[in-house]
N, C-alpha and C positions, 0 to 999 in steps of 0.2 A: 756311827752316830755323828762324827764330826763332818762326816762328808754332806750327809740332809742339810747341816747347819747351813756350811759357806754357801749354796743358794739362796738359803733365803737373807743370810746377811748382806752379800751381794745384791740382791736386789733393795734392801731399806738401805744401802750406799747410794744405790741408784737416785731413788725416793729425796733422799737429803738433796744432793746434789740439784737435782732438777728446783726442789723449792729454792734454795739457795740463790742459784740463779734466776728465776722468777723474782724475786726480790729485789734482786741487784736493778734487775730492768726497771721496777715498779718505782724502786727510788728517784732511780736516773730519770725517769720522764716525768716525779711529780717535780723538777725542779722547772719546767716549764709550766706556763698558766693550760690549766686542764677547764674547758667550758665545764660547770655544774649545769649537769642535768638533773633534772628530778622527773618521774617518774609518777605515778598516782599514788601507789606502792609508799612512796621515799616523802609524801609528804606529812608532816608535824600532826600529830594528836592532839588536838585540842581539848582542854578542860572543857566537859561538858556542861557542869553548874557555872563554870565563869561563862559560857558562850549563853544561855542561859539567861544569868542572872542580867548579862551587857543588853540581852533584846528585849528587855521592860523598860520601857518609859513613862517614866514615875507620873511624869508630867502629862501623859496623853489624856486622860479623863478631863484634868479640866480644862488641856485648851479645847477638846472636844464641846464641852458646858460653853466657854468663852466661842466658839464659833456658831454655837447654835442659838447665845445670846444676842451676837451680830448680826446675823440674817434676823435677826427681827425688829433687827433695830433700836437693840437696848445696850447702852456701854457702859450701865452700870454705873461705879466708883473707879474707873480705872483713869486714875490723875486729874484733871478736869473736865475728863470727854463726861457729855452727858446723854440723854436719852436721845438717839438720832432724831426721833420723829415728833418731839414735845414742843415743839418752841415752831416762831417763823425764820428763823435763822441758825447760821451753825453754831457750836457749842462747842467746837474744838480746841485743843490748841494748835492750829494751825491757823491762817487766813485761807479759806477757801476759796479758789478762784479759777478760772478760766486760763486757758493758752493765752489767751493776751492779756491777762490779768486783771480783766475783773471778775467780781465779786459774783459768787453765784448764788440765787435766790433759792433758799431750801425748796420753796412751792412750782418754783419754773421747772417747765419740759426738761432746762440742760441739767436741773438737779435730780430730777428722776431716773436719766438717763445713764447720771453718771452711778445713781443707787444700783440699778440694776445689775451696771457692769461689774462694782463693788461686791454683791453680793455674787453672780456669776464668777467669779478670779476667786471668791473667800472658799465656792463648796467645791468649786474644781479642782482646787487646789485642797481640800481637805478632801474629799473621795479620790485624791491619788496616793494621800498617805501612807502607804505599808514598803514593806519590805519586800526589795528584788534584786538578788546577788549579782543579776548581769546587766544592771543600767549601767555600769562603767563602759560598757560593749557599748553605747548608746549613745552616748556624748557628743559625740560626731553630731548626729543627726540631731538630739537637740539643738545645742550649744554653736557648734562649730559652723552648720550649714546656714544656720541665721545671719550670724556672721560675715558671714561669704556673702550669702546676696545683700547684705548691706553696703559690700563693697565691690562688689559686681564681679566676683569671683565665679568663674561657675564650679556646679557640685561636682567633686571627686568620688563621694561616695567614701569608705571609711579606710580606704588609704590615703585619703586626703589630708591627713593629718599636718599641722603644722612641724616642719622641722627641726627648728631650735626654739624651747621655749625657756623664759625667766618669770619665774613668781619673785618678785621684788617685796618684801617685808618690813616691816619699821622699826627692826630692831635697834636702838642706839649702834652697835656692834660695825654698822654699817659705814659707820665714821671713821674706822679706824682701816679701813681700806679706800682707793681710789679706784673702784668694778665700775664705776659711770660708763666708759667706752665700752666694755664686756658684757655689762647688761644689755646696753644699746645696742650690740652688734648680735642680737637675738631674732630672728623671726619677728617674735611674739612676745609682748612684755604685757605680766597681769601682775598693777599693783592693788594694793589695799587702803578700802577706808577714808580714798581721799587725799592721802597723805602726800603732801606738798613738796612738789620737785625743786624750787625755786629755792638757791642760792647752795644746793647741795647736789649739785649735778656730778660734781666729778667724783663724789660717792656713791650717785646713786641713781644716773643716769636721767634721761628727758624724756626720752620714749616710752609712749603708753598705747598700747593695745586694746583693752580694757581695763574698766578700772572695778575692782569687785567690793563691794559693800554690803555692809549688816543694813535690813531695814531702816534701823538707829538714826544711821546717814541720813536715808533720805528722808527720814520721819523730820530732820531739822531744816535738810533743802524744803520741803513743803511749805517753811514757813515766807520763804523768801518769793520776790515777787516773778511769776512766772515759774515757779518749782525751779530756779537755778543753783545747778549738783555738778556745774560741769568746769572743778580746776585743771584739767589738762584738755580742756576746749570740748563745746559742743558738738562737736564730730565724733567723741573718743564712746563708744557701747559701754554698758553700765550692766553690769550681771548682780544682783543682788541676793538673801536669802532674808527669808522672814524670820525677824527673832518673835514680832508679834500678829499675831492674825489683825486685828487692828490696822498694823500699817499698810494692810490691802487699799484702807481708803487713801493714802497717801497715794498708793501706787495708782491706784486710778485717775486720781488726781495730775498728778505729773505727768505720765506716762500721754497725755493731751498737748505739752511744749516738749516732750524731747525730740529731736534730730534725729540721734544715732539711736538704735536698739537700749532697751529699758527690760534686759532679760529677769525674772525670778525664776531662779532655783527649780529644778524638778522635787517633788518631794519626796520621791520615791529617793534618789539620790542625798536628799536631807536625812534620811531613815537611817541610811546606809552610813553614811557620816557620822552622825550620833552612836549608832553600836561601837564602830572600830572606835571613837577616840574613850566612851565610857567601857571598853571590854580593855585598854591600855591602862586607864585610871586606875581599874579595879584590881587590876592584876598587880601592877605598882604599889597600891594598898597593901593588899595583903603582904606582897612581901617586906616591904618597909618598916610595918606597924606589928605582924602578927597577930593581929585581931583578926575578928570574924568578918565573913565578906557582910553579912548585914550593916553593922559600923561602916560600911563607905558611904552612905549617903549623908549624916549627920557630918561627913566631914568632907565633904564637898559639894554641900546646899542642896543635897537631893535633886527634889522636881527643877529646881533652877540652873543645876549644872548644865554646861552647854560647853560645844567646843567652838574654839575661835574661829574668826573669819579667816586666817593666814592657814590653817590647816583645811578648809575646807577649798580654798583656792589651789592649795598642791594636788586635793582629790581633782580638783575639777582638769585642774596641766595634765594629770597622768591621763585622762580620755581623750583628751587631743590634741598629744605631741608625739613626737618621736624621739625629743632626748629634751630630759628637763634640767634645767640650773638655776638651783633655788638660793636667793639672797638674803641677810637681814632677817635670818631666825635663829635665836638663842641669846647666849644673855654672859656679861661679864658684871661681877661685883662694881665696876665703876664705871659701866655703859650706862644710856640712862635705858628708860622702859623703851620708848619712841623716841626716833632720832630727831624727828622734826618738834619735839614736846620737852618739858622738863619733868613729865609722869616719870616718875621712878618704882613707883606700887602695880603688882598685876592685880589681874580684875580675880576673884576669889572663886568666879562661876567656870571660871577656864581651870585646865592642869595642863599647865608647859609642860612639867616635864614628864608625865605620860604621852606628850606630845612627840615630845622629843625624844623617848624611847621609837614612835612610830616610824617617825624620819630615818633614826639610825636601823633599824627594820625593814627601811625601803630600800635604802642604798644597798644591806650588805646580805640579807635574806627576805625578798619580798613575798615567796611562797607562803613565811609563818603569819602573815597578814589576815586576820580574820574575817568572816559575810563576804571577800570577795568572790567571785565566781572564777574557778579553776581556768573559766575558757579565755578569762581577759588575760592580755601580754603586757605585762609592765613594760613601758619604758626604762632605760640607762636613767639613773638621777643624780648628780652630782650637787652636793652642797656646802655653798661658798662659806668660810667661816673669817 
């Protein structure tokens, strides 16, 4: 009887040993950096009610109502715009005027002209509204290739990518470092909002690329004579997104003196934007609060809630860069809001720090990133703190 035994014991000796040493190896080489692969298999399950609950936008109905208002020519009560077609004159608040700055007569050919184009940019742009996982794959081709032939670049086609890029941000935070020469020694620099390089250069460098703004911006440039938006010079491309269908007439307006490129936003890419930073909010909610996912909207303005212009500039760096460095996002207790501002309050219709959950999501797992499409390759993203 003893003799059947020592076989098979001899061989679970064998069995031990062998794992044993398997082990020993496994250890030894995670002490070198091992690439993560992931596999389709190995990528995150996503909460189906939060992915879900992130792709309604509370708000679609009525700027659907609001753009169907517009094409007809009715601006309703919205601030002191009034009925486009009621009066012999504008009704804005803007001065409406011409590339060389005069005055356009609501009755004349060049104000019909410009209705047209108004109301052409306002359905175009709303019949491109929906949702498509691989406009990131696409960027290139919108954004990037514009770009280029404004600078006489020819097309690469979608290896053309820019090689170094910096989204420069206005975080106060930005103060407390000297990145001026580090940002500038970038490819490619997309700052935000306008925000004014002047006397804080060796914080926050000179070099501007593009400059990206909320409509807002140029809703205020329209006022001034000749639509002038352009603090880092006439030459520098302007990529904008609409926070309001409305400010399509701005952009018509303008988009008659600029220089350099006067780009808006693809929408489909706006779509896209809004899910991942509202599917980070929500997720963030519930776990903070314990409440029910319904309760997030009463507690971050519902249909008003929007994500900011500095996150949606990082979406835009990841379609057409090859390695990103991102500056001037996040926040210290005694930083102010903007570096170049004395705001100390954020705006209530933003969540930073659902934001800022994204960001650290980009850097250290960007597969768990929600609506994107599996086929896009993230860039390396490094951000500067």
């Amino acid at each position: 009887m003893k003799r059947r035994i020592r076989p098979l014991f001899s061989l679970l000796l064998v069995i031990v040993l062998a794992a044993t040493l398997s082990l020993r190896v496994s250890v030894r080489a995670g002490t070198k950096p091992v690439p993560r692969v992931f596999s389709k298999g190995a990528l995150p399950a996503f909460n189906a009610t939060l992915l879900k609950f992130a792709s309604v936008d509370a708000g679609e109905a009525r700027l659907q109502q609001e753009i169907e208002q517009l094409v007809e020519g009715n601006f309703g009560n919205r601030g002191r715009h009034r009925s486009f077609l009621s009066s012999g004159k504008y009704r804005f608040d803007i001065r409406a005027r011409s590339a060389r700055g005069i005055p356009v007569s609501l009755r004349s050919p060049q104000f019909y002209r410009l209705w047209l184009d108004f109301k052409r940019h306002l359905q175009d742009w709303s019949q491109k509204r929906r949702y498509e996982p691989d406009i990131m794959s696409d960027m290139v081709d919108i954004v990037k290739d514009k770009i280029d032939r404004y600078n006489g670049v020819a097309k690469k086609g979608f290896e053309g990518r820019f090689k170094t890029c910096a989204v420069v941000g206005n975080s106060g935070i930005l103060l407390n470092n000297e990145n001026g020469k580090l940002i500038d020694g970038h490819e490619f620099v997309i700052r935000l909002n306008n925000a004014r390089t002047g006397s804080f250069e060796r914080h926050v460098g000179s070099k501007t690329s593009v400059s990206f703004v909320n409509s807002n911006i140029l809703h205020l440039c329209a006022r001034r004579e000749g639509c002038f938006c352009h603090p880092y010079g006439a030459e520098v491309p302007m990529i904008m997104y609409i926070c309001q269908p409305v400010h399509f007439l701005d952009y018509t307006l303008c988009n008659l003196s600029h220089k350099a490129p006067l780009l808006v936003t693809d929408p489909r890419f706006d779509v896209l934007c809004a899910r991942i930073v509202k599917y980070y909010s929500v997720k963030r909610f519930l776990k903070d609060t314990g409440k029910g996912i319904e309760e997030w909207g009463s507690a971050h303005d519902g249909a008003n809630f929007h994500y900011s212009s500095g996150i949606q500039a990082v979406m835009l760096a990841l379609g057409i860069c090859d390695k990103l460095s991102v500056f001037g996002f996040g926040k210290f207790a005694s930083a102010k809001h903007h570096y170049h501002t004395n705001q100390k309050a954020e705006l209530r219709l933003h969540d930073y720090e659902a934001e800022y959950d994204f960001y650290h999501d980009l850097v250290a797992r960007p597969e768990v990133i929600p609506f994107i499409s599996g086929k896009f390759k993230f860039p390396p993203v490094v951000i500067h703190q």
